[in-house]
N, C-alpha and C positions, 0 to 999 in steps of 0.2 A: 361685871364691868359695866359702866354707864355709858352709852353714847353719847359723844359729845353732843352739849346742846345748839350748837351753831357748826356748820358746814362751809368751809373755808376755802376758796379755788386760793393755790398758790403756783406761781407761773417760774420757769428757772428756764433758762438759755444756756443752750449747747453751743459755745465756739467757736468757728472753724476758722481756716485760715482763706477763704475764698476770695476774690480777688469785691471789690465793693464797683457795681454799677450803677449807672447816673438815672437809668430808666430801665427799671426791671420789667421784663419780660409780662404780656397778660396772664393775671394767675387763672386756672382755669381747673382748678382740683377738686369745685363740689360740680362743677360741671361734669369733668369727666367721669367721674362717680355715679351721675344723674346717668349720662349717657350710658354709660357700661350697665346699670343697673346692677351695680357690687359694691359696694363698700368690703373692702380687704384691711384684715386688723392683724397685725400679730401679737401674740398670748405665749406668755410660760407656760408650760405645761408642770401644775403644782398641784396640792391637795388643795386647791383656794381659789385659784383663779382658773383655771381648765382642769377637768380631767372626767373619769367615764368611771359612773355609778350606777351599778346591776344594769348594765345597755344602754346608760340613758346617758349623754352631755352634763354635765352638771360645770357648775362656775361663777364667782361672781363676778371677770371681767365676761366671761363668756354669755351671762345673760344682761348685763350692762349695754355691752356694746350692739347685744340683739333689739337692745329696747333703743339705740341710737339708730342703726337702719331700719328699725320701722318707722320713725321718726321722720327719716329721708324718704321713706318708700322704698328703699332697695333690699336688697336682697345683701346675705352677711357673707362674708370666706373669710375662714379662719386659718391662719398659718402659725404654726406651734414652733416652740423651739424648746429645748431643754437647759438650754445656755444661758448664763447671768447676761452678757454681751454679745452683740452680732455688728458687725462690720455696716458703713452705710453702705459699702456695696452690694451686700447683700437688701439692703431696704430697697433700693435702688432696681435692684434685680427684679425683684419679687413684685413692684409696683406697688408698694403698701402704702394704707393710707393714714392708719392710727397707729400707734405702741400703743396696748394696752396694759403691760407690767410695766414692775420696775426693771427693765435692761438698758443696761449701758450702753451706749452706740458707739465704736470706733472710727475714727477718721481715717480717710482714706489716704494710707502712708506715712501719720501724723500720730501713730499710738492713740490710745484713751483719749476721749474728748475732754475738755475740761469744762465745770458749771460754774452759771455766774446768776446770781437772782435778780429779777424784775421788780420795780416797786407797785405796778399795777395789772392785773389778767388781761388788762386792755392796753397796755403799753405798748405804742408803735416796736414792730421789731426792724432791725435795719437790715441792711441787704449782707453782713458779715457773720447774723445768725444764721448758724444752718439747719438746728432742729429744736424745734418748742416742746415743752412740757407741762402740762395743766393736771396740777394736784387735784384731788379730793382728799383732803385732811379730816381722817377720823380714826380712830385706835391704831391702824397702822396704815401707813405713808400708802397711797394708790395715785398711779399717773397716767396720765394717756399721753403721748408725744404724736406731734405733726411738722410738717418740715415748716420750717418759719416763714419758706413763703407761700405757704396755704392760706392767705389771709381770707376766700371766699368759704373755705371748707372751718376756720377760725372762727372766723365770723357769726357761725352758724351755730357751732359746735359749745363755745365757750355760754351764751345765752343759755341754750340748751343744760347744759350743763349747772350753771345757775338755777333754773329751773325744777330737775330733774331731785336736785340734791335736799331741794325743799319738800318731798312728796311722802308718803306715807311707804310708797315703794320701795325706793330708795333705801330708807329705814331697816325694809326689813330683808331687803339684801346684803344690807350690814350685818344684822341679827344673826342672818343665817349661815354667814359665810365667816365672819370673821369674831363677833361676840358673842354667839352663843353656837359654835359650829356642833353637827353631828358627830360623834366620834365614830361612826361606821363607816364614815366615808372612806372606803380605802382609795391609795392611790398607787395605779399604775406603775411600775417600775422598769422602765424599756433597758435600763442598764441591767437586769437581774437575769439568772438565769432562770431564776419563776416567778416571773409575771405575772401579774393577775390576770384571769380571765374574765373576758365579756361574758360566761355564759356557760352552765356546767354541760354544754353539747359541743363545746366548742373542738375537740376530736370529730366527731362526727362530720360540722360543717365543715371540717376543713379537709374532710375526707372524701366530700360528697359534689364541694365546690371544684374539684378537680375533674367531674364529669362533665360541668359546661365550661370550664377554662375560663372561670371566674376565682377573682379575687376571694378570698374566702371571708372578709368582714363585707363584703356585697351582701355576699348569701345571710352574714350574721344580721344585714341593716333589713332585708327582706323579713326576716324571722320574728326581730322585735317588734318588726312594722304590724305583724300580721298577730302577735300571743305574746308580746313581751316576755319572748321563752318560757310561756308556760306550755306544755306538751296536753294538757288535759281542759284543757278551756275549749267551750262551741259557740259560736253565734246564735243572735236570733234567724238569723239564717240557714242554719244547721250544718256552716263549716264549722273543722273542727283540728284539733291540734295545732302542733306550734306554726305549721304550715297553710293551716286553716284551709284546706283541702273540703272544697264544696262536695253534698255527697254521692252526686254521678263518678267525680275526679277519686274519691276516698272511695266507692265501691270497686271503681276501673281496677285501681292497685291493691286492693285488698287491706283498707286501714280503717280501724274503729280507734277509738280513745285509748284503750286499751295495749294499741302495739307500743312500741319501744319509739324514744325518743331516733335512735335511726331507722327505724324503717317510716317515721313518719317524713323525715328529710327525705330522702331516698326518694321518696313517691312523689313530694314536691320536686325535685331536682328533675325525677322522669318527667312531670309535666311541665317545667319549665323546656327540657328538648322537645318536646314536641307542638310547643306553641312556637318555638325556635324554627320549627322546618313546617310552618305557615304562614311566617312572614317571609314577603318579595326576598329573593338573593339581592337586588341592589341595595337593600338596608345595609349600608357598611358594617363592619364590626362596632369602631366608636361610637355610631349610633343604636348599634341594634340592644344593649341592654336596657336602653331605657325603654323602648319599644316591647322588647320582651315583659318587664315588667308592668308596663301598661295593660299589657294582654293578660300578665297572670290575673289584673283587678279585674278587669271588664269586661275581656272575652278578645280575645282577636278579633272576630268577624267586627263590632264596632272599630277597633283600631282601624282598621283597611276601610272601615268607612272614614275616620279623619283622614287618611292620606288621601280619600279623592274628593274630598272637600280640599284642602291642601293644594290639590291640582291646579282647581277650580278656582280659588282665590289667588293665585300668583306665589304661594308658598312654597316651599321644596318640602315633597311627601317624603324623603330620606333623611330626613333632621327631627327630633324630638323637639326640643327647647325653643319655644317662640314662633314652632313652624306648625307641627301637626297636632300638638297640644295644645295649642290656642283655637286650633280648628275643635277639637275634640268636645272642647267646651261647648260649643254650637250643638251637641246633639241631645241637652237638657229643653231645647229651646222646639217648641210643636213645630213652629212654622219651617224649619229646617230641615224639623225629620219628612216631610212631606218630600223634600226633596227626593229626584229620579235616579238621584246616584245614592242613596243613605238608603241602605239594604237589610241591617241589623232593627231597624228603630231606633230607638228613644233609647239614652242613655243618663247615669248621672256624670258627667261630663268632668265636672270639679274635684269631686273625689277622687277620679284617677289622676285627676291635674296634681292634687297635693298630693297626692299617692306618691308617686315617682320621684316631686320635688323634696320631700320630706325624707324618701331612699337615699335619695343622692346627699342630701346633706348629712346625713347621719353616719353616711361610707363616710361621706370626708373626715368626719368627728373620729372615727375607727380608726382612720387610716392616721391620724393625727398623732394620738394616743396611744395606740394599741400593735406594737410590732407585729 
């Protein structure tokens, strides 16, 4: 099959029956996006546009819409659905910003929305639209929908978009996703009674996740993080297994390459408790996972240096996100570590930064996808 050779935005208005006002309200949508630093999309979850291949995210809206928050600078959240259709109250609910499939939006009390076409991608919308839709026309129909009165997040989005669909990139996330897809890609099937799995340990971690009263795709997002489930892989550093157990931590428990895919969990799960009962009791729970998992990268004693950097800058040292991990970063930096409170030394700072943030996002892809 050919790709078309021209890339065509086509724009279609959703409906509604809303009351029409004389002075619409300030839009204020790539603001609040800017501020929150999220961009929230929702995604079918399909063999095409979301779904989870050998642990990994895989999707054509799903890596579209990543290359659109980078774009903006923020940060992506993905909200899954399995449904051809979702209610605006639920869009509503959720505070989303894009539709990135094709779903149908229902009105609230008004059944199925009805669609009417636009003559231009720039055509003023009026204040009786309630939800926009902006095609990418090429072998099969892809949209992205925003509420019609997003006109500053529109604004932005629709250039973008123009832009975007010109690029070699673009191209070849067609290619790969919809004209010449893998046929290996298997997908998920959360109606089934056998599922696919993340991961042929996945017994294991969910046997072993129950020692720290964690989610069991946490422990799976740790796992990929660290061997992409491979059980027999070592660093240049001489961690080794899927848990990548450095080898003070691999001799402590007794594990060579050689042991069994559970006894390598197991030994990481032990050392994950016991980095657990060296961080402060006032680390709440909500917060303490990511702090934990800080410490499995770097070591605690550096973490407990960012929280008294934290202190010291006006930060809260009980918060991960924007609070003690932006301090942590500071201890790549000579001049810092001289500091009288920084007891560990010198750290790679960044590494743990994306360490954690790259955990957390890949939990949410799991928890997304993956019953």
């Amino acid at each position: 099959m050919k790709l078309p050779s021209k890339i065509s935005l086509v724009l279609c208005l959703v409906v509604c029956t809303c009351a029409c006002v004389k002075t619409p309200p300030e839009d204020l949508s790539l603001q609040n996006i800017r501020d929150q630093n999220e961009l929230t999309v929702l995604i079918r979850a399909n063999s095409s546009d979301y779904f989870i291949h050998r642990g990994f995210p895989k999707g054509f809206q799903l890596e579209l819409t990543q290359l659109f928050a980078d774009y903006l600078g923020v940060d992506l959240r993905i909200i899954s659905t399995e449904d051809s259709e979702v209610s605006f109250q639920f869009i509503l609910d959720e505070h989303i910003d894009i539709i990135a499939s094709n779903i149908a939006i229902t009105e609230i009390g008004h059944g199925r929305a009805s669609t009417s076409s636009a003559t231009s991608p720039r055509q003023r919308r009026t204040d009786k639209k309630l939800f926009c839709f902006t095609s990418f026309e090429t072998e099969r129909s892809m949209s992205w929908g925003i509420l019609c009165s997003a006109d500053s997040l529109a604004n932005v989005m629709i250039p973008w978009m123009d832009s975007i669909a010109q690029t070699r990139t673009f191209t070849n996330l067609c290619l790969k996703y919809h004209i010449q897809p893998r046929k290996s890609y298997p997908q998920c099937d959360t109606t089934s009674q056998n599922p696919c799995l993340l991961s042929p340990y996945d017994d294991a971690i969910k046997k072993h996740a129950e020692r720290l009263d964690w989610d069991w795709r946490l422990l799976a997002a740790l796992i990929y993080q660290e061997s992409n489930f491979y059980p027999h892989v070592e660093s240049w550093a001489g961690a080794i297994g899927l848990m990548q157990l450095m080898p003070d931590v691999a001799e402590k428990y007794d594990i060579t390459l050689e042991s069994s895919a559970d006894e390598q969990i197991l030994a990481g799960v032990k050392h994950l408790q016991g980095i657990d009962k060296l961080l402060p009791n006032e680390i709440p729970k909500s917060e303490r996972i990511a702090f934990m998992l800080a410490s499995y990268n770097v070591g605690a004693g550096h973490i407990l240096d960012a929280r008294r950097l934290a202190v010291k800058n006006g930060k809260n040292p009980n918060i991960w996100f924007d609070h003690v991990d932006v301090e942590l970063l500071k201890k790549s930096d000579p001049t810092i570590v001289r500091d009288s409170i920084i007891r560990h030394g010198y750290a790679r700072g960044e590494e743990t930064y994306n360490f954690v943030r790259d955990i957390f996002a890949r939990w949410g892809h799991y928890r997304n996808l993956i019953p």
